[in-house]
C-alpha positions as CSV (number, residue, x, y, z in Angstrom):
1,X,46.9,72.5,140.2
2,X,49.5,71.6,137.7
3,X,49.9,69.0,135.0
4,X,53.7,68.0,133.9
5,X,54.5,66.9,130.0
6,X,56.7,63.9,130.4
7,X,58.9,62.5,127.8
8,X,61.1,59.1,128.1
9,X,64.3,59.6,129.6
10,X,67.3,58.9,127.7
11,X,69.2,55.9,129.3
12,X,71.7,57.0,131.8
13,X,75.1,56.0,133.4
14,X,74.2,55.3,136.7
15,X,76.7,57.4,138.9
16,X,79.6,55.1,141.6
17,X,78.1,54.9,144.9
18,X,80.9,56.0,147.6
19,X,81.6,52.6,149.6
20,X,84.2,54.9,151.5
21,X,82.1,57.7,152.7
22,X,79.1,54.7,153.8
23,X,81.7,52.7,155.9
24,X,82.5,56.1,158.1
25,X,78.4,56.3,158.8
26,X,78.3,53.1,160.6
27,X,75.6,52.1,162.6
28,X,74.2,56.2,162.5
29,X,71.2,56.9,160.0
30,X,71.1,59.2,157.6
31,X,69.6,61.7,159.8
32,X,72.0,61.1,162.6
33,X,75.0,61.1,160.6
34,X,73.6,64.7,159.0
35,X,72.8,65.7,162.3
36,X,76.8,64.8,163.3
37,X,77.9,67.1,160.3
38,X,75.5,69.9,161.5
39,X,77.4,69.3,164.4
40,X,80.5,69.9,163.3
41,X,80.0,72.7,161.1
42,X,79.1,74.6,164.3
43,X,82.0,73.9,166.0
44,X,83.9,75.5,163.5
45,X,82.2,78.0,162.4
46,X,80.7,76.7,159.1
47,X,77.0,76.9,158.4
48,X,75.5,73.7,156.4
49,X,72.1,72.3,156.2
50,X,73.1,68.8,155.5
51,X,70.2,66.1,156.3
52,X,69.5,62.3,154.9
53,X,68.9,63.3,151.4
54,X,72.2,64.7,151.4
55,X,74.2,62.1,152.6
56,X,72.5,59.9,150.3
57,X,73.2,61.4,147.1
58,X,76.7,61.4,148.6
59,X,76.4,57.5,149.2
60,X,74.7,56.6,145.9
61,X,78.0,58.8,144.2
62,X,75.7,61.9,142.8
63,X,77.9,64.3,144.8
64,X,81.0,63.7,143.2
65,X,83.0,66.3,145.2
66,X,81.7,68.3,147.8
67,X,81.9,72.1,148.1
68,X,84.0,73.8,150.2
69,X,82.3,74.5,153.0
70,X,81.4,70.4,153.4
71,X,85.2,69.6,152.7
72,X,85.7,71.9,155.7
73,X,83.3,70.2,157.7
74,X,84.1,66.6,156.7
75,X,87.6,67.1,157.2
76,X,87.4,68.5,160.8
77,X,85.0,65.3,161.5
78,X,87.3,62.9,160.1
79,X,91.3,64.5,160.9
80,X,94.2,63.5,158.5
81,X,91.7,62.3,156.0
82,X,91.8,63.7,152.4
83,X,88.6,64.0,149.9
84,X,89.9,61.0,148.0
85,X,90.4,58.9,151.3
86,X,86.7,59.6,152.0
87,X,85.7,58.6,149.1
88,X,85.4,61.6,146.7
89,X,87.0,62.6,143.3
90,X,89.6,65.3,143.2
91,X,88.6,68.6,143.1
92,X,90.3,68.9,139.4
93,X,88.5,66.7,137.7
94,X,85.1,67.9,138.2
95,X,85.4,71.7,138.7
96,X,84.2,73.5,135.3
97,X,82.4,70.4,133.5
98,X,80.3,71.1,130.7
99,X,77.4,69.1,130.1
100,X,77.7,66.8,127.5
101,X,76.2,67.4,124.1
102,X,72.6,67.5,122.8
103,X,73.1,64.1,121.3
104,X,74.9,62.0,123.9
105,X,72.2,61.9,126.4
106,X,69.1,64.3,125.7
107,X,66.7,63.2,122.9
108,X,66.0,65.1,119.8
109,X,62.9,66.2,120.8
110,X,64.0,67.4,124.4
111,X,64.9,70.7,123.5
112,X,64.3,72.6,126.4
113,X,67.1,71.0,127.9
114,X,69.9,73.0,126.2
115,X,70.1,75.7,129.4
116,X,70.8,72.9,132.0
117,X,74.7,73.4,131.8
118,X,75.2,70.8,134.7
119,X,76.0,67.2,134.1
120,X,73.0,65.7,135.8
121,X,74.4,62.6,136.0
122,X,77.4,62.1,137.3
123,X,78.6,65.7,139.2
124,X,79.3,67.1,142.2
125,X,77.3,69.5,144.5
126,X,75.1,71.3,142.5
127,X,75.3,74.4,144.6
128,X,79.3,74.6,144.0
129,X,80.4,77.0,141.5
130,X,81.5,75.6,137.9
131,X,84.1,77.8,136.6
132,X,82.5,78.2,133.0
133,X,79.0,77.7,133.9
134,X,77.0,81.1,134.6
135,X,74.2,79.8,136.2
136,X,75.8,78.0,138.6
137,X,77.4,80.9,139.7
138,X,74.4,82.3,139.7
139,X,72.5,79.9,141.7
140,X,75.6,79.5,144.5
141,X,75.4,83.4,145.5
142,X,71.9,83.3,145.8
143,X,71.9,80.4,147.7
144,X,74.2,82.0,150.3
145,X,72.2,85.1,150.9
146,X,72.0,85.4,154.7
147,X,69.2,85.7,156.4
148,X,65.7,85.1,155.6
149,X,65.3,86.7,152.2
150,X,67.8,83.7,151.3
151,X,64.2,81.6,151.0
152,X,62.7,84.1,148.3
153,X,65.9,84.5,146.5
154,X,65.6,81.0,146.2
155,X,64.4,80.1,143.2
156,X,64.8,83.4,141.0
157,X,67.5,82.4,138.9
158,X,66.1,79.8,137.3
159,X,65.5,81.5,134.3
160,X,61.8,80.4,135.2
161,X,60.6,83.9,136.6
162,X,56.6,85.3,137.2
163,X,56.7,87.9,135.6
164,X,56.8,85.6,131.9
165,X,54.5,83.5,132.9
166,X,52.1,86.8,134.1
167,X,52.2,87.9,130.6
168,X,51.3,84.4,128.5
169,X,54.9,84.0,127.4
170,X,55.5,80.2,127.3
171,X,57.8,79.2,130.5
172,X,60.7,76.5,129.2
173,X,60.4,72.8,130.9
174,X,62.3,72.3,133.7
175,X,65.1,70.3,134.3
176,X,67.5,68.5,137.2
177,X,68.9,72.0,137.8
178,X,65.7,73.5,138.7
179,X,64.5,70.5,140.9
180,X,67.6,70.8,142.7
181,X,67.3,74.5,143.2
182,X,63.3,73.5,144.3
183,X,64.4,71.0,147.0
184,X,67.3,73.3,148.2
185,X,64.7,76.3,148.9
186,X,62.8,73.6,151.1
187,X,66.0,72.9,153.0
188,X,66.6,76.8,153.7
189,X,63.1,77.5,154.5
190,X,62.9,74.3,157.3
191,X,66.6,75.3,158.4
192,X,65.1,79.5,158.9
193,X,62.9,78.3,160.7
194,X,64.4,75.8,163.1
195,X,66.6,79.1,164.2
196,X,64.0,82.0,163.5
197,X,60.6,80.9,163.6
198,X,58.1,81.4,160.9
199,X,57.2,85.3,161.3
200,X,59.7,86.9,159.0
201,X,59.7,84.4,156.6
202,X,56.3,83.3,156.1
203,X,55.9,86.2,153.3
204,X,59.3,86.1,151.6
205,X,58.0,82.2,151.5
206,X,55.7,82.6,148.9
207,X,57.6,83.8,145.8
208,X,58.9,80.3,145.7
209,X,56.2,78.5,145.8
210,X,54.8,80.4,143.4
211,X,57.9,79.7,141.2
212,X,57.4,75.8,142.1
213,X,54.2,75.2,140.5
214,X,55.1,77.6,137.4
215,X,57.4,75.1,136.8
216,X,55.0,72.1,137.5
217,X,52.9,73.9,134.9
218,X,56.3,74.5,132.7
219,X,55.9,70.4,132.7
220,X,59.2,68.4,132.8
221,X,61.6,66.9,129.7
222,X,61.9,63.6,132.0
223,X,60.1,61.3,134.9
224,X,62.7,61.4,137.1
225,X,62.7,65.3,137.1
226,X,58.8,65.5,137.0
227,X,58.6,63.6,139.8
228,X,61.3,65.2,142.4
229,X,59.1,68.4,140.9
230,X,56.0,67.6,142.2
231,X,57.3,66.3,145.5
232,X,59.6,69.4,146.0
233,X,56.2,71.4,145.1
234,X,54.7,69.4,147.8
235,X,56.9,69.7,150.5
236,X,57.4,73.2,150.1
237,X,53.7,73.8,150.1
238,X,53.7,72.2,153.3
239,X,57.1,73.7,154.2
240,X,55.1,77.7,153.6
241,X,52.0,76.3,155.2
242,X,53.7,75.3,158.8
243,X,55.2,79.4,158.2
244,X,51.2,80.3,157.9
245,X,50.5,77.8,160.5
246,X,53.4,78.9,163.4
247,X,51.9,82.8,162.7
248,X,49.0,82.2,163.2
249,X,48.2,82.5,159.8
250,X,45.7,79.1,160.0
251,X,43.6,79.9,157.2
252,X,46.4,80.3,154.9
253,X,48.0,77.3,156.1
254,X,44.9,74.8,155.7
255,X,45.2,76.0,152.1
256,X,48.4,75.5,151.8
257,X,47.9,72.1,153.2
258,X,45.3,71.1,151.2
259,X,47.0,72.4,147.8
260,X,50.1,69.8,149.2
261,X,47.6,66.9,149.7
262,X,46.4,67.1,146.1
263,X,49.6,67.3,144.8
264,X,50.9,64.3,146.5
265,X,47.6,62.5,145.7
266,X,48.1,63.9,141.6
267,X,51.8,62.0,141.9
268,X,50.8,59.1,144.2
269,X,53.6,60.2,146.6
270,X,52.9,58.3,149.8
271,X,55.5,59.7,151.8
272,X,53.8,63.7,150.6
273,X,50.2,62.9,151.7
274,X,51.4,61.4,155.0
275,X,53.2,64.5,155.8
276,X,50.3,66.6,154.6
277,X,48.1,64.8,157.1
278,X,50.7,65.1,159.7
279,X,50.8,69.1,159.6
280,X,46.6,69.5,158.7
281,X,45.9,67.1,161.9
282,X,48.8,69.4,163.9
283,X,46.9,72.7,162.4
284,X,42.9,71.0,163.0
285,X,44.0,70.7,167.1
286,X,45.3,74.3,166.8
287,X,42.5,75.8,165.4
288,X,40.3,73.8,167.6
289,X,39.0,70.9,165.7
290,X,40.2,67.9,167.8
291,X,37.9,65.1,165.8
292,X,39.4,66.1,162.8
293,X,43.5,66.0,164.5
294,X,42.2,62.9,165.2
295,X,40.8,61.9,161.5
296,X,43.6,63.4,159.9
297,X,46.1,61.6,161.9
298,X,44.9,58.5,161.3
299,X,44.7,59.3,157.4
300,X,48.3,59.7,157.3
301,X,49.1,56.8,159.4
302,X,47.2,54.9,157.0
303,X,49.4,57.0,153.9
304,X,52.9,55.5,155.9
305,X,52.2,52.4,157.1
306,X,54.0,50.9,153.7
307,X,56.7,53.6,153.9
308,X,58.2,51.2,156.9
309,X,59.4,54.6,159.0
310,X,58.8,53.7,162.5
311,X,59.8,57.4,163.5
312,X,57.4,58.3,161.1
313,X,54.4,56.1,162.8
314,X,55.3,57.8,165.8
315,X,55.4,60.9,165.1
316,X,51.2,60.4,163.7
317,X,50.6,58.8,167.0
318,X,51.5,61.5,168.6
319,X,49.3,64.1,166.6
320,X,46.5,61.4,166.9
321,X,47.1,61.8,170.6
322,X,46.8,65.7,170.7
323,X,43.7,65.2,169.0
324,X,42.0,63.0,171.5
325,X,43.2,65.1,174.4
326,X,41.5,68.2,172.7
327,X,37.9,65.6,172.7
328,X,39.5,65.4,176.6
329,X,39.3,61.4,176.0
330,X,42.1,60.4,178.4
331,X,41.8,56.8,177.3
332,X,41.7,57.3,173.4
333,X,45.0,59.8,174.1
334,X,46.9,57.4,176.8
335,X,46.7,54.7,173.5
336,X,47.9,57.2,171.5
337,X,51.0,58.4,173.8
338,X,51.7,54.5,174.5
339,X,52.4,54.0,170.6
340,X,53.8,56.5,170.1
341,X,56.7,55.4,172.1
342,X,56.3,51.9,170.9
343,X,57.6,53.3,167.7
344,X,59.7,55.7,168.8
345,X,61.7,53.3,170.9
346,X,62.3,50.8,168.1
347,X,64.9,53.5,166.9
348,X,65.2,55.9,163.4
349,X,66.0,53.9,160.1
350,X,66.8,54.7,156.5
351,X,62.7,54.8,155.7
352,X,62.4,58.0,157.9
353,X,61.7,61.2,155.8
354,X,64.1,64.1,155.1
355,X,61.4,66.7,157.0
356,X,61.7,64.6,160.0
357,X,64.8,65.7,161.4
358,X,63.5,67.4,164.0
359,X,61.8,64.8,165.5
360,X,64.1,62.8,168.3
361,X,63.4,62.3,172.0
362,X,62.7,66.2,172.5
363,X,60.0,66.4,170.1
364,X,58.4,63.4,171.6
365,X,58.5,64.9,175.3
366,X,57.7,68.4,173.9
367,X,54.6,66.5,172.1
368,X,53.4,64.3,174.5
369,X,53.4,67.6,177.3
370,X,51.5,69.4,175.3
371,X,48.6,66.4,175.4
372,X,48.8,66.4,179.1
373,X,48.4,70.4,179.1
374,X,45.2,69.9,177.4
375,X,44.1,67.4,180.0
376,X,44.6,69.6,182.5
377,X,47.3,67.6,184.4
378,X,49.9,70.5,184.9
379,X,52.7,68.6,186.9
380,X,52.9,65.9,184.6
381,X,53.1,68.5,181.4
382,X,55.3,70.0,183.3
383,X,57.5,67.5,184.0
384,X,57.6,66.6,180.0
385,X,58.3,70.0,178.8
386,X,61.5,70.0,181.5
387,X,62.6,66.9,179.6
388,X,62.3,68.2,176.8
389,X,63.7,71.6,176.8
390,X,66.8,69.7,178.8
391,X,67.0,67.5,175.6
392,X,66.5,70.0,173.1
393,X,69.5,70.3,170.7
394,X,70.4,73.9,170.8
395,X,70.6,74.4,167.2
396,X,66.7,73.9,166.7
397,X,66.3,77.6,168.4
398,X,63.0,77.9,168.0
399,X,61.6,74.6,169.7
400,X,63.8,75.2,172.6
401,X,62.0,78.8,173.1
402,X,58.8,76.3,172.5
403,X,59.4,73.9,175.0
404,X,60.3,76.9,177.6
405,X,57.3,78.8,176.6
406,X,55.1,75.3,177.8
407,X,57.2,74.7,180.7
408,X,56.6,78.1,182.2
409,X,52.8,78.0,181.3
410,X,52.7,74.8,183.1
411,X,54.5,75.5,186.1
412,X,52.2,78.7,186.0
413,X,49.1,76.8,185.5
414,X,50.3,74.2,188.8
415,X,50.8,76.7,191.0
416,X,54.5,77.5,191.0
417,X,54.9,81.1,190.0
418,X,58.5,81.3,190.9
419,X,59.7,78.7,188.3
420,X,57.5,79.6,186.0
421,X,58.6,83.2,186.0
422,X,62.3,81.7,185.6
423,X,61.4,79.5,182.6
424,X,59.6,82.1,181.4
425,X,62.5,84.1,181.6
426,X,64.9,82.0,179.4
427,X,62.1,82.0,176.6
428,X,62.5,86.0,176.8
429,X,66.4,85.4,176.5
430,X,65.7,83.3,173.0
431,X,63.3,85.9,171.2
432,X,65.9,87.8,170.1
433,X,66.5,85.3,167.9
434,X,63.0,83.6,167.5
435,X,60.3,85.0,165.7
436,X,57.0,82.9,166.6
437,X,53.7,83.9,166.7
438,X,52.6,80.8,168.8
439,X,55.7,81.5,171.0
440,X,54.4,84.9,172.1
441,X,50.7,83.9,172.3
442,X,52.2,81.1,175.0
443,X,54.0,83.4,176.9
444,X,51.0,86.1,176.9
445,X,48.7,83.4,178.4
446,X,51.3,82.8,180.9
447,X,51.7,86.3,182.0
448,X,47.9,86.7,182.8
449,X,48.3,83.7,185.0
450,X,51.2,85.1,186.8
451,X,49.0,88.3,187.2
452,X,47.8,87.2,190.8
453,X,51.5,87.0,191.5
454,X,53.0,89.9,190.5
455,X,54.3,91.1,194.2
456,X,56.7,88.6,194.0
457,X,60.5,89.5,192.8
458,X,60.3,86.6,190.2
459,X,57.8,87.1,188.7
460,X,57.4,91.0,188.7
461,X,60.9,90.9,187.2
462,X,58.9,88.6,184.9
463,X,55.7,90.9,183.9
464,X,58.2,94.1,183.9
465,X,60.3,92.8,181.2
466,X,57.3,90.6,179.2
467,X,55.3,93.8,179.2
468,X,58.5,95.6,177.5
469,X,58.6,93.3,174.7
470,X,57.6,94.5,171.0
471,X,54.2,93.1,170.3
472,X,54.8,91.3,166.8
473,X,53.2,92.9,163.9
């Protein structure tokens, strides 16, 4: 693992928060309110991947002015407004800043500091282009390079390659710049994969992270930075691990896991070793370890019961729950399910974790069918993974295919070929878009049950067109 060389920061202004931007919120969450803007964007044909860390830089006034692509968006959601009415600073007086010099806020003896062009403090999206600032620019076009090399491209421009650190030459200390960069890769990666699945990305996934912990290695001129290092190292490790996990990649993915767990425990990050629980107790039930699900659930519920995220609780229930259904305890699950919706029902807050925005009532169906699959009660998965694919939000492609793909097992499973031909149908019409080796795995078991069945229209129509499909590599 990776040690960071700290120095004291220099005292800082702290940035305005935007009042006027937190009134239009409302009652909504973070997540919701970035969920809204997601929203929007698709309805006019913008692509964002706004979540609660976003809108709360925004809030707290470390976004100063949004780039275009947000103005866009936050002007369609809010008509006849202008920036400055919703709370930002006119485009003018931010666009081209240069940071300010060595001696006004970076100690003598921070002088790795001096490529960071970018005010740190008080600025607006990091990812919009500053006329005089070349990495910027830099950073903004390969940040909007489509498609799923956008996750490897990630990080390369920040002057932090491999190929230095391969051949012993020293690699400069990082600074805000590069932590931004780090937590923006973990953004694209999660948003890739809510629309493609993990199988073309899980590859181009580990440049990055490669590049993450050369720069926890680099070590950091501040706290502040060392620390958003080492939890965007984290996250990301967990981020490449779920790619390893969802390709059935699992012993890549428990060591990806595993490097995320120490790294949260090197930082003390709470929030990092409950998530790294979260995805090894997902992965253990996967691979076929329910007593471990079970163990490693109930280690990260332990890691966020003082991170007050009642989403958060549920969300471990539930991979608790999966775990006892794989021992087939029906009582030990059933206690599991039950508070899991005890905490799900007391609604999302501010404590709930940026990674979590996929979880809403969906997820929790989606979750909670897959327990009863593994109990062998077919028409009550079934009905669960209706809910849930009914629910789905279409923009999480992938877990729509998902929730299809256990729906049409189920039905097949309960004896109702027809349906279960139809839903398995639809998942056929999303994997031209989905790339998921769980997905097809699913759909292959669901084919051999349908086998019996195969002189009926449905589901020959079914079979014909499953057994056409590219097998993936």
């Amino acid at each position: 693992m990776a040690s960071s060389t700290v120095t004291s920061a220099q005292p800082e202004r702290p940035p305005r928060p935007n009042l006027a931007f937190r009134r239009l919120r409302g009652k909504r969450s973070p997540a919701e309110f970035a969920a809204a803007v997601r929203r929007a964007a698709r309805e006019i044909g913008e692509r964002v991947s706004c979540d609660a860390r976003y809108v709360g830089r925004v809030e707290a006034g470390e976004i100063r002015c949004p780039n275009y692509a947000y103005e866009r968006v936050f002007l369609h959601m809010f008509p006849g407004r202008t920036l400055t009415d919703l709370g930002f600073a006119p485009r003018s007086s931010v666009r081209g800043r240069q940071a300010r010099t060595t001696g006004e806020w970076r100690g003598a003896g921070e002088p790795y500091e001096r490529h960071d062009t970018r005010d740190v403090r008080d600025t607006h999206d990091p990812y919009e282009k500053h006329d005089n600032t070349e990495e910027s620019d830099v950073l903004r076009r390969a940040f909007m390079t489509s498609g799923a090399t956008m996750a490897a491209a990630s990080l390369a421009p920040l002057g932090l390659a491999l190929d230095a650190a391969a051949a012993g030459r020293p690699t400069r200390r990082a600074g805000a710049g590069q932590a931004g960069a780090l937590e923006e890769a973990v953004r694209r990666i999660r948003l890739l994969d809510d629309r493609h699945g993990a199988d073309g990305l899980y590859r181009r996934a580990a440049a990055p992270l490669r590049t993450a912990y050369a720069l926890l290695d680099a070590g950091a001129s501040r706290q502040a930075t060392a620390d958003r290092l080492y939890t965007g190292a984290g996250e990301l490790a967990i981020s490449v691990g779920w790619l390893a996990h969802d390709s059935g990649r699992f012993d890549d993915a428990r060591s990806h896991y595993a490097e995320a767990l120490a790294t949260s425990r090197m930082n003390g990050d709470a929030g990092l070793e409950a998530h790294a629980f979260c995805n090894m107790a997902f992965l253990a039930r996967d691979a076929g370890r329910p007593r471990e699900a079970v163990r490693a659930a109930q280690a990260a519920q332990r890691a966020a019961r003082p991170l007050g995220s009642d989403r958060l609780m549920s969300l471990l229930a539930l991979r608790e729950a999966g775990g006892w259904a794989g021992l087939a305890d029906r009582v030990g699950c059933e206690q599991a399910l039950i508070r899991a919706q005890t905490f799900f029902a007391r609604g999302s807050s501010d404590a709930d974790p940026e990674w979590m925005s996929f979880y809403g009532e969906a997820e929790l169906e989606g979750l909670e069918a897959q327990c009863w699959s593994t109990l062998g009660d077919w028409p009550r998965a079934a009905r669960h993974a209706r809910r849930a694919a009914d629910l789905q939000d279409p923009h999480f492609t992938r877990n729509l295919a998902l929730y299809s793909a256990e729906l049409a097992d189920d039905l097949a499973r309960g004896g109702r070929p027809d349906e279960a031909a139809d839903a398995g149908m639809r998942v056929l019409d999303l994997l031209g878009e989905v790339q998921s080796s769980r997905i097809h795995t699913m759909l292959a078991g669901t084919a051999r049950v349908l086998l019996p069945h195969r002189r009926t229209p449905t589901v020959s129509a079914f079979l014909d067109r499953h057994g056409a499909l590219p097998r993936p590599a």
